[in-house]
DSSP file (Angstrom, degrees, kcal/mol; ACC not computed):
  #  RESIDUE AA STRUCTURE BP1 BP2  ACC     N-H-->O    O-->H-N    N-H-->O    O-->H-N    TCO  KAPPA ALPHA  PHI   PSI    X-CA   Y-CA   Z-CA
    1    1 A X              0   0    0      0, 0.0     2,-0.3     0, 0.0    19,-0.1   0.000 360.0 360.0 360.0 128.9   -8.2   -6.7    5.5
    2    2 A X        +     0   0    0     17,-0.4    17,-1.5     2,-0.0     2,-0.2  -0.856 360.0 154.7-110.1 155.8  -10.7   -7.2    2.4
    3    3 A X  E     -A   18   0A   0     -2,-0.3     2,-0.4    15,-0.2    15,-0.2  -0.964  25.8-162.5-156.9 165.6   -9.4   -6.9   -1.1
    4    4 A X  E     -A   17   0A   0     13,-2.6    13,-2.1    -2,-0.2     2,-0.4  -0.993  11.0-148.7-149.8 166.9  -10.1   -8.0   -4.5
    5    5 A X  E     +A   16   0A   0     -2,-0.4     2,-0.3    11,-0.2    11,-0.2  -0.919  26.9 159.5-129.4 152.2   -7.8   -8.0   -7.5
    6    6 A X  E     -A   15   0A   0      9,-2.5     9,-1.9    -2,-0.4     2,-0.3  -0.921  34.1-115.1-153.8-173.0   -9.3   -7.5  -11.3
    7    7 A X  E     -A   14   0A   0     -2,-0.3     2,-0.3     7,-0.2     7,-0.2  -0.992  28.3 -99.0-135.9 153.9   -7.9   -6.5  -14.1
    8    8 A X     >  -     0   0    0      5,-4.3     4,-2.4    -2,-0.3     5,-0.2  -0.545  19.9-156.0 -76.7 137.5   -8.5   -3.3  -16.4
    9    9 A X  T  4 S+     0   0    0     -2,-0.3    -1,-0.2     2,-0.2    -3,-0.0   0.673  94.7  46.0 -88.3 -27.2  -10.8   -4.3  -19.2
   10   10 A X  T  4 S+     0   0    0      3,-0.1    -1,-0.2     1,-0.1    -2,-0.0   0.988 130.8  13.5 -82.6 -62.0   -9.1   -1.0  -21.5
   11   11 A X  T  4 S-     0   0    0      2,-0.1    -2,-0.2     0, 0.0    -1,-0.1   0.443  89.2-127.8-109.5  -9.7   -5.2   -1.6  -20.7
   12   12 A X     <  +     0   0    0     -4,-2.4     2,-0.1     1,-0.2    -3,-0.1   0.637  60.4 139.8  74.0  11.8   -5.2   -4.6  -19.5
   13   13 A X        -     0   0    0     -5,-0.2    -5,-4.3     1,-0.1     2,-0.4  -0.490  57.3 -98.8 -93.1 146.8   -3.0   -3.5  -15.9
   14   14 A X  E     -A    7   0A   0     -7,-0.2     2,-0.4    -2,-0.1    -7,-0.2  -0.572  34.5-162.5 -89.9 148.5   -3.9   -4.8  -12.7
   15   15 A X  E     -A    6   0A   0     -9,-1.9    -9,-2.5    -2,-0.4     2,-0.4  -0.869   0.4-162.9-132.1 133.2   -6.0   -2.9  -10.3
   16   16 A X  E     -A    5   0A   0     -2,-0.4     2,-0.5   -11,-0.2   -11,-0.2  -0.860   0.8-166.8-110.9 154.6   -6.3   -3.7   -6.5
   17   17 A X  E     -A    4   0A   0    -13,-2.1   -13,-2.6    -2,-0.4     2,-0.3  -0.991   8.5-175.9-139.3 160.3   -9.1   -2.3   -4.5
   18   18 A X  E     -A    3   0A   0     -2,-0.5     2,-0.4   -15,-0.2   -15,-0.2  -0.969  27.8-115.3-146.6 124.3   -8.8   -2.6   -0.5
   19   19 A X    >   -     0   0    0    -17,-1.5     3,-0.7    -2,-0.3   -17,-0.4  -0.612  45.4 -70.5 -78.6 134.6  -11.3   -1.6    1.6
   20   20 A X  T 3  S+     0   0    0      1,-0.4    -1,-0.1    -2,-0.4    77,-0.1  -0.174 115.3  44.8 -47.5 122.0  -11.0    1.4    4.2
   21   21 A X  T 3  S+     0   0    0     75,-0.1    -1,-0.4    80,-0.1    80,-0.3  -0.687 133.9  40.1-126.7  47.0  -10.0    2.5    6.4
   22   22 A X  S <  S+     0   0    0     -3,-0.7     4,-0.3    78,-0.2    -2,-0.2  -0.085  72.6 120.7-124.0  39.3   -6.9    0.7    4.3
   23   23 A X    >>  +     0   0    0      1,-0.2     3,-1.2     2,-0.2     4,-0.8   0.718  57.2  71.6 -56.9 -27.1   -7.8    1.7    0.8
   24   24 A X  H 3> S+     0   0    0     72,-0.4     4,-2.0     1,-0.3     5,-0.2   0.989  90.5  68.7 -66.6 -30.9   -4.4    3.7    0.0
   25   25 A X  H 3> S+     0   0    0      2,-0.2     4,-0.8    74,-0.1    -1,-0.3   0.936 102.0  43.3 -52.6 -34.0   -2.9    0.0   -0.1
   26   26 A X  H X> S+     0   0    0     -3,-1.2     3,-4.1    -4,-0.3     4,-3.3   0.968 116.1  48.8 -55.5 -86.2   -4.9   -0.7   -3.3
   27   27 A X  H 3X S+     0   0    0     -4,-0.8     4,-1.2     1,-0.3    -2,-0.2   0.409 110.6  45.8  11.9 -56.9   -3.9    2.6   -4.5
   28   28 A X  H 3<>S+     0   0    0     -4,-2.0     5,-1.2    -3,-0.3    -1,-0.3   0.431 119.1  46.3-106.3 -23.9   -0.2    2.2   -3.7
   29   29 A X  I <<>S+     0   0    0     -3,-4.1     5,-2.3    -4,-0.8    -2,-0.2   0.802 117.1  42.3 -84.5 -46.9   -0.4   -1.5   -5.5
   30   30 A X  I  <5S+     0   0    0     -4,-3.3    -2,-0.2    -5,-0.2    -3,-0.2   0.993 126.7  29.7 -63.1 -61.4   -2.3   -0.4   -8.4
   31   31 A X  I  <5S+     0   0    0     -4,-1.2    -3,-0.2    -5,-0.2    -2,-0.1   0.968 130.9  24.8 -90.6 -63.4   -0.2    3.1   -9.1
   32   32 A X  I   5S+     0   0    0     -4,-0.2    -3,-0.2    -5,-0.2    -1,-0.2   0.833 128.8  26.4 -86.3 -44.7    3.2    2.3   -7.8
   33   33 A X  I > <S+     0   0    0     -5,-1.2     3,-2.6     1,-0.2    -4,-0.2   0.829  73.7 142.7-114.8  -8.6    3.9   -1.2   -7.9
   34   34 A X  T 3 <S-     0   0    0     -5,-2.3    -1,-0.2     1,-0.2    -2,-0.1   0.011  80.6  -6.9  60.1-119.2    1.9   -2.7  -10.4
   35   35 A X  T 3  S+     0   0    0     -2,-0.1     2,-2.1   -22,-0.0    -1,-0.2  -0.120  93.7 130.1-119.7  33.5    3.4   -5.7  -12.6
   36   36 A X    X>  +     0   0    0     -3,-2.6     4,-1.1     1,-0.2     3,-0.6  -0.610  30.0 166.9 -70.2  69.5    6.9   -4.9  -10.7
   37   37 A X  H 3>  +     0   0    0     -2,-2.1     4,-1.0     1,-0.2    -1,-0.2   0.771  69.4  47.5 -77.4 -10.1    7.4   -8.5   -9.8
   38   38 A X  H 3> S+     0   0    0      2,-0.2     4,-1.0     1,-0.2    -1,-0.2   0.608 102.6  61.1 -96.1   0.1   10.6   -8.4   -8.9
   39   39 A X  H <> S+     0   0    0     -3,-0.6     4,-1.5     2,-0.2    -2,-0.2   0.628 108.1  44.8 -59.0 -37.8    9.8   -5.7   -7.1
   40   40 A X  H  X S+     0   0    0     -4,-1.1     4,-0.9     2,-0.2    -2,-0.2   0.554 109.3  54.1 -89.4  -9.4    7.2   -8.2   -4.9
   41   41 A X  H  < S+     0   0    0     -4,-1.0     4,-0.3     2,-0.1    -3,-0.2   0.884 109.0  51.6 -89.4 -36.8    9.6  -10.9   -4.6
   42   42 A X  H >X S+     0   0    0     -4,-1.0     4,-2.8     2,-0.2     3,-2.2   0.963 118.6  41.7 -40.7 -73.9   12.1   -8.0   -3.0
   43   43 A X  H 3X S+     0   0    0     -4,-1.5     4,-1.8     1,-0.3     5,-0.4   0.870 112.7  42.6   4.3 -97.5    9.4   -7.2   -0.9
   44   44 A X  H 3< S+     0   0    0     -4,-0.9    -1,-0.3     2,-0.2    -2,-0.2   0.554 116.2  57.6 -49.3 -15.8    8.0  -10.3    0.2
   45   45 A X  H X4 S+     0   0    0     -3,-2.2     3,-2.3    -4,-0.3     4,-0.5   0.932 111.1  41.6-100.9 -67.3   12.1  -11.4    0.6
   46   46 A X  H 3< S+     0   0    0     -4,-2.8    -2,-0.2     1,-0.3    -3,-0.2   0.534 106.4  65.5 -84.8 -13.1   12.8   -8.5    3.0
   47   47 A X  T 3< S+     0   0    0     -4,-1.8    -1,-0.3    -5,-0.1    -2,-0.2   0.600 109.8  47.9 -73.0 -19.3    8.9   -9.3    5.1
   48   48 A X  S <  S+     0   0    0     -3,-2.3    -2,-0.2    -5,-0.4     2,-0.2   0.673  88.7  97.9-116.4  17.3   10.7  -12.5    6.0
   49   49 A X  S    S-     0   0    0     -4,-0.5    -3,-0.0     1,-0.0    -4,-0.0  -0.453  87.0-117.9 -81.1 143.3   13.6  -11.4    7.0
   50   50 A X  S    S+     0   0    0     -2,-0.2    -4,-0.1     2,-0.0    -3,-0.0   0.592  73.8 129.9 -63.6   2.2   14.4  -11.0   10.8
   51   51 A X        -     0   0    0      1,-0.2     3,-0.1    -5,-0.1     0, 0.0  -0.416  42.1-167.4 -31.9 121.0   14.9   -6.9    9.8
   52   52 A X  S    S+     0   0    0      1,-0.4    16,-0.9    13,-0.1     2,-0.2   0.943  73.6  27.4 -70.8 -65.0   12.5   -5.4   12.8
   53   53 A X  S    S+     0   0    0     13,-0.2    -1,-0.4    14,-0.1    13,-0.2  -0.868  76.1 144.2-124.6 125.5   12.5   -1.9   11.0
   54   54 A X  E     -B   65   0B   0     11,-1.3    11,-1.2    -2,-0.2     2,-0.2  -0.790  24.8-149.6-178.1 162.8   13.0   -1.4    7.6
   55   55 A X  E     -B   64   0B   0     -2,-0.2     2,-0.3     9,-0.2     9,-0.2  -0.534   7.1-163.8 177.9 125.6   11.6    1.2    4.5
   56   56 A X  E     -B   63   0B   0      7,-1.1     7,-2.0    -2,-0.2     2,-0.4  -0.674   6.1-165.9 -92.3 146.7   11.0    1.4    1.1
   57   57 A X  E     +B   62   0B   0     -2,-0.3     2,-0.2     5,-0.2     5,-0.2  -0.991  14.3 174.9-125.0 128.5   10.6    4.7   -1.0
   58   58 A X        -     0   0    0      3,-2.6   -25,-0.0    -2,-0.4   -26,-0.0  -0.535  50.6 -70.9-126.6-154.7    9.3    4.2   -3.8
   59   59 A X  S    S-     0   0    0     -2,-0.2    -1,-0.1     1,-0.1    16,-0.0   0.988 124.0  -4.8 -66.6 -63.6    8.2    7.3   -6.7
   60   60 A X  S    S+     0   0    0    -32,-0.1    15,-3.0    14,-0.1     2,-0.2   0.708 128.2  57.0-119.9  -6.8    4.9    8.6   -4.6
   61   61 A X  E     - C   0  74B   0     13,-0.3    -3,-2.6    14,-0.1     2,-0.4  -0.647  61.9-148.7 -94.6 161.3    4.5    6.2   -1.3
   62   62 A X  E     -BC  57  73B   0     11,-4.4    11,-2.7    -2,-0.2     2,-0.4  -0.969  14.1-149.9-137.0 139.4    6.9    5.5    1.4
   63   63 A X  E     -B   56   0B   0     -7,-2.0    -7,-1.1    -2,-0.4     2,-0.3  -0.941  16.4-168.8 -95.1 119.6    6.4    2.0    2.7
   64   64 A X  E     -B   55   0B   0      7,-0.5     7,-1.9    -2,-0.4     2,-0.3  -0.864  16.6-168.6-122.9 146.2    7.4    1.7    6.6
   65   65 A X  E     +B   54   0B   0    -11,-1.2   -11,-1.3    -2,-0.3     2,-0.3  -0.882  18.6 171.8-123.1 142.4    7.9   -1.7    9.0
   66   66 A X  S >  S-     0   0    0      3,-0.3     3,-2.6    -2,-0.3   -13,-0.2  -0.860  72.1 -35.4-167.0  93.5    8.2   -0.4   12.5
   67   67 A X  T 3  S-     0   0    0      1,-0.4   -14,-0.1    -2,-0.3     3,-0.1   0.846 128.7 -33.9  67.8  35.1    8.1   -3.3   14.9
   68   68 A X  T 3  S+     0   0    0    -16,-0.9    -1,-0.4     1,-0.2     2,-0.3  -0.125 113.0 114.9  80.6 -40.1    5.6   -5.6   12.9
   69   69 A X    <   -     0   0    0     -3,-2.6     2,-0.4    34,-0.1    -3,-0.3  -0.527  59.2-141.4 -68.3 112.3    3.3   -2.6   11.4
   70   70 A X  E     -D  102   0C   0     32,-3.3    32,-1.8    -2,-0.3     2,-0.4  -0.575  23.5-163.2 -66.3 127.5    3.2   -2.0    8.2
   71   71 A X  E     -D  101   0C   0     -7,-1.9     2,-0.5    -2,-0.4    -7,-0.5  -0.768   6.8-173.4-115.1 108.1    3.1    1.9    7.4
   72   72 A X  E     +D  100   0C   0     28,-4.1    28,-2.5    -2,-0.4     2,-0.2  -0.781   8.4 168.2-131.2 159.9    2.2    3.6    4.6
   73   73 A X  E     -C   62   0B   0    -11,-2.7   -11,-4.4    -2,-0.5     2,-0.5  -0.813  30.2-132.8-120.7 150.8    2.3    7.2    3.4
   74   74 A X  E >>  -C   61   0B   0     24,-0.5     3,-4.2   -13,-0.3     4,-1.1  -0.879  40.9-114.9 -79.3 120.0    1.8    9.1    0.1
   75   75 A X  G >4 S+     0   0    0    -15,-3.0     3,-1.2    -2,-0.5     4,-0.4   0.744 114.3  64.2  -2.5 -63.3    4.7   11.5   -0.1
   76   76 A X  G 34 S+     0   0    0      1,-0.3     4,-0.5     2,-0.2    -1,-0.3   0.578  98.8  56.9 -81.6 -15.4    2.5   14.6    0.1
   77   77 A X  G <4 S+     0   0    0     -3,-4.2    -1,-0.3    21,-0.2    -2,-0.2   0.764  98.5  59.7 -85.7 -24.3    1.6   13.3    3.5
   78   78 A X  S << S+     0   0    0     -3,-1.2    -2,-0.2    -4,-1.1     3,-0.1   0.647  98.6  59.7 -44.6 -24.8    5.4   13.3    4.8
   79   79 A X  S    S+     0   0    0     -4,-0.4     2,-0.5     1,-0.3    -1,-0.2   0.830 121.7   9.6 -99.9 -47.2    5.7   16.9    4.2
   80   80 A X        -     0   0    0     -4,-0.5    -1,-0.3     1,-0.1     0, 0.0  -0.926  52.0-177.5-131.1 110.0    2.8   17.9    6.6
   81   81 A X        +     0   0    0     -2,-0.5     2,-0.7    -3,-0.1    -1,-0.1   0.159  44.9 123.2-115.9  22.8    1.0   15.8    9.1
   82   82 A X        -     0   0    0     -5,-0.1     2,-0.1     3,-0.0    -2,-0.1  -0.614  59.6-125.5 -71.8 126.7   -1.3   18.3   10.3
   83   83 A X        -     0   0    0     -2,-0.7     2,-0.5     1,-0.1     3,-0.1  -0.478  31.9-100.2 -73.3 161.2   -5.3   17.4    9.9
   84   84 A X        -     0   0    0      1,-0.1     4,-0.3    -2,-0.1    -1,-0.1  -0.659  46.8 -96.0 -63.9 120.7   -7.4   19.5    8.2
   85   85 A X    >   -     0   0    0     -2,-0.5     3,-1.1     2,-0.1    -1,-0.1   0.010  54.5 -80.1 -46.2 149.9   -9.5   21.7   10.5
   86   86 A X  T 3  S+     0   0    0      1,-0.3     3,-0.1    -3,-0.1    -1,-0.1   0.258 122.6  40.3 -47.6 149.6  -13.1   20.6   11.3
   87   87 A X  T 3  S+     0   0    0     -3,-0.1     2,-0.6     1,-0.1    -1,-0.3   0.585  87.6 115.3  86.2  -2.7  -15.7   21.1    8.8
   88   88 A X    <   +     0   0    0     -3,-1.1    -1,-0.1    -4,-0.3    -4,-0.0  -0.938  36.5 160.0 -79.4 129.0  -12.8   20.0    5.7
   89   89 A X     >  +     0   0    0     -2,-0.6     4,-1.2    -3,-0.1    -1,-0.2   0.310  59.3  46.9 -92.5  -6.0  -14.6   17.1    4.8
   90   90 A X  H  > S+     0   0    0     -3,-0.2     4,-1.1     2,-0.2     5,-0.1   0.787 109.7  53.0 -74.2 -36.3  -13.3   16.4    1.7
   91   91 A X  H  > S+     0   0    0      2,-0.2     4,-3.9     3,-0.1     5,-0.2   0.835 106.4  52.8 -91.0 -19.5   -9.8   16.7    2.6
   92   92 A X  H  > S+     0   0    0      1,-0.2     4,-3.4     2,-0.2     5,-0.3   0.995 104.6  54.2 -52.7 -60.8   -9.9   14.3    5.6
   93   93 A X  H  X S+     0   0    0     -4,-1.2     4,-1.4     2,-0.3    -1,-0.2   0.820 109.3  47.4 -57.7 -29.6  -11.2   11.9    3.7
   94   94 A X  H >X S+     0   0    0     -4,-1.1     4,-2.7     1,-0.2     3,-1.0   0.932 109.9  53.9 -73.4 -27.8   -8.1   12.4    1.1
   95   95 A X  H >X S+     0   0    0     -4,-3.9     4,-0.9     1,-0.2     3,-0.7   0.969 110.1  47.6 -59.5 -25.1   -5.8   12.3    4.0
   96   96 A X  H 3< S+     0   0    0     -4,-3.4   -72,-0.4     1,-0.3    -1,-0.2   0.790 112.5  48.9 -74.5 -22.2   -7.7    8.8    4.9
   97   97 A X  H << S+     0   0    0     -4,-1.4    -1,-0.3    -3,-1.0    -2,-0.2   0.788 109.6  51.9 -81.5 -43.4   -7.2    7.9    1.4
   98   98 A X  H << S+     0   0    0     -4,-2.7   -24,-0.5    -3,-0.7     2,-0.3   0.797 111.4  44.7 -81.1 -20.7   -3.1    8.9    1.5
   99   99 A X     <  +     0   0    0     -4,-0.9     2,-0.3   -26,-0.2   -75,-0.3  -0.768  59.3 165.0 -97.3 139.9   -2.2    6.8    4.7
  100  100 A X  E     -D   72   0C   0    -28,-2.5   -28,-4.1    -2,-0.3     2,-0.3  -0.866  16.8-155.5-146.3 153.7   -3.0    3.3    5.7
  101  101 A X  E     +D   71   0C   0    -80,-0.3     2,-0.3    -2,-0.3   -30,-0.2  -0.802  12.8 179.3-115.2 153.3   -1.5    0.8    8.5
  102  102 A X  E     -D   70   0C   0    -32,-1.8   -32,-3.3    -2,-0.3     5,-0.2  -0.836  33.7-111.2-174.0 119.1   -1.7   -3.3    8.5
  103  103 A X     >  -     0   0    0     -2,-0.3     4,-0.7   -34,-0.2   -33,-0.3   0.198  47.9-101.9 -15.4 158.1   -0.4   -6.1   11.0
  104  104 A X  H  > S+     0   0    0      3,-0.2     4,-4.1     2,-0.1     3,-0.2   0.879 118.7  43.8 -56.0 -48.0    2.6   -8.1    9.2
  105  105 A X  H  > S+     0   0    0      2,-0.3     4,-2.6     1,-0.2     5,-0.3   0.878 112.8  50.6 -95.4 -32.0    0.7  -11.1    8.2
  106  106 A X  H  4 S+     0   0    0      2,-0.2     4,-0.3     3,-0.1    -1,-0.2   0.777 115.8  40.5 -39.0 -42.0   -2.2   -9.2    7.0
  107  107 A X  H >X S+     0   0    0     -4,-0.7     4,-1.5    -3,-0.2     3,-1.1   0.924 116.0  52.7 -93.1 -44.7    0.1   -6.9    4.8
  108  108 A X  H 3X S+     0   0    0     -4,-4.1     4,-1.8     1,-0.3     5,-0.4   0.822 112.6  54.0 -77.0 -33.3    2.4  -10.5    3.7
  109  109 A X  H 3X S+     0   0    0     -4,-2.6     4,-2.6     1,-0.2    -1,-0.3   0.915 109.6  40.7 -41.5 -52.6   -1.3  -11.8    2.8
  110  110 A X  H <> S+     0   0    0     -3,-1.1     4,-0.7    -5,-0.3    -1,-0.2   0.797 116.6  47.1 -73.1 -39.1   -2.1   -9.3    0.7
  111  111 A X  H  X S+     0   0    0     -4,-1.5     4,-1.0     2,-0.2     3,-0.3   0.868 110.8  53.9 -73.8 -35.4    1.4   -9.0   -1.1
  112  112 A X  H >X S+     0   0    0     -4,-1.8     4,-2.2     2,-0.2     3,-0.9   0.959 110.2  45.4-119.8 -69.2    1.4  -12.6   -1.5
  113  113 A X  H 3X S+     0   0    0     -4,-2.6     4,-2.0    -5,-0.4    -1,-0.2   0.848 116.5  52.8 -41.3 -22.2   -2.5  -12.6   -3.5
  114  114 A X  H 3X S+     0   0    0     -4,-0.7     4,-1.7    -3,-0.3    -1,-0.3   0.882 104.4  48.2 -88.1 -40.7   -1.1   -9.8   -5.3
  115  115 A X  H << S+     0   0    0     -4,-1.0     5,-0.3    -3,-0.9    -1,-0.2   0.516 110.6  51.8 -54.6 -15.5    1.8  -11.6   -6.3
  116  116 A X  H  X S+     0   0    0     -4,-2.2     4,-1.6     3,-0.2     3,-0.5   0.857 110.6  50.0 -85.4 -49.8   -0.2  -14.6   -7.5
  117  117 A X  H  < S+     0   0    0     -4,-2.0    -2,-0.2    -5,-0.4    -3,-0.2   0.844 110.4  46.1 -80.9 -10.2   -2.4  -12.2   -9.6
  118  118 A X  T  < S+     0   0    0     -4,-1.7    -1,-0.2     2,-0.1    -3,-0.2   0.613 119.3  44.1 -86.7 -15.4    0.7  -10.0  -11.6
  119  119 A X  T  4        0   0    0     -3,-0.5    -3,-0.2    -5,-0.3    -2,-0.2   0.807 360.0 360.0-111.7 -52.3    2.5  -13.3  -12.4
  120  120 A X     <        0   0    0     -4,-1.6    -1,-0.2    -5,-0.3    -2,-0.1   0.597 360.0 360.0 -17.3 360.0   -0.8  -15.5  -13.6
């Protein structure tokens, strides 16, 4: 998984960006969890725990562990998991945008860098 962390020049908030096909994790770091550190020490608490299966809901994602895979969804994709019929190409590409999947140590990586860059 490639990533980068910056910060916004305007507001000063931290922004991830994650490359596809696991962009929505940026997304879901940037918009939801932000400079919620005790929200990433929860996290990070409950990735190293012997838990197999596990899920966070948070305001617009749901975060899933299923068996070592990280899953995550934007709400608006819970409701309806149906693709968009052929020739949508604009809305595929948001559903690709609303979902993403990651290994354990891949997503613990990534929480971890993230955690480094909201408390620095």
């Amino acid at each position: 998984m490639d990533y980068e962390f910056s910060t916004n020049v305007i507001d000063g908030t931290p922004v991830a960006k994650v490359d596809d096909p696991q962009s929505a994790f940026g997304t879901w770091l940037t918009s939801e969890v932000g400079l919620d550190i005790p929200r990433v020490k929860a996290l990070l608490k409950l990735l190293e725990s012997t838990a197999d299966s596990w899920q966070e809901e948070g305001r617009e994602w749901l975060l899933e562990c299923e068996s070592g895979d990280i899953q995550l969804a934007h709400h608006s994709m819970t409701c309806d998991d149906e693709m968009p019929l052929s020739g949508e190409n604009d809305l595929r590409d948001d559903h690709e945008n609303l979902s993403a999947e990651a290994g354990l140590e891949d997503f613990c990586a990534l929480l971890t860098s993230w955690f480094h860059h909201i408390s620095s």
